[in-house]
N, C-alpha and C positions, 0 to 999 in steps of 0.2 A: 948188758949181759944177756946171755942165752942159757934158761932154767928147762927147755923143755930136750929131754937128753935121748928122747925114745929115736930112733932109726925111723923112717920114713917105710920100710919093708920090713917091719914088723909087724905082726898082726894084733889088733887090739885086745887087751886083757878081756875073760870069758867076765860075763855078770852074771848075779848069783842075787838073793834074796840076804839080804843082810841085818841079825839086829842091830840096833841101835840106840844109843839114847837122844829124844830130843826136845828141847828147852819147850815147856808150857808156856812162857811168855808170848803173847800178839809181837811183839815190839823186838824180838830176839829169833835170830836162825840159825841160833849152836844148837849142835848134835855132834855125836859121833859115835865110835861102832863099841856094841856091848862087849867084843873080845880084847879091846885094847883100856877097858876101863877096870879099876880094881873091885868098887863096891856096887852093892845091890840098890841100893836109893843113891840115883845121883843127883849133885847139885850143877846145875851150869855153870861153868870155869868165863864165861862171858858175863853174865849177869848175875847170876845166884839162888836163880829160882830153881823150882823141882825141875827133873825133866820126867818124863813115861816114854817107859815101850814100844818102839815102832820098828816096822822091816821096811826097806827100803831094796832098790833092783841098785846094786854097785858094783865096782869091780873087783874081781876078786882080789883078797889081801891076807898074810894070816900074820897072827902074830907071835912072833918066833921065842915072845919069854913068857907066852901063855903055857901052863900046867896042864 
């Protein structure tokens, strides 16, 4: 199967400084972006540990049932 659907002359999505949450664990490399999460203390949906606060350089994304 072919998942990757972008046109070859398209120009790559801009990146942007993004928050994020992501997983306190050594042993774990879940994260993801604070707009598409509901609550303020997250847990990691991978492992179950805290995560904290981080920005990260990604591509842009928004998320269309954020308030």
């Amino acid at each position: 199967m072919y998942y990757n659907h972008r046109r070859k002359d398209e120009e790559p999505l801009p990146k942007e400084q993004t928050e994020i949450w992501e997983c306190e664990s050594e042993k774990c490399n879940g994260w993801m972006r604070k707009n598409f999460s509901y609550e303020n203390q997250q847990k990691c949906p991978l492992c179950g540990h805290k995560m904290r606060a981080e920005k990260r350089l990604l591509g842009a994304s928004s998320n269309p049932h954020q308030k």
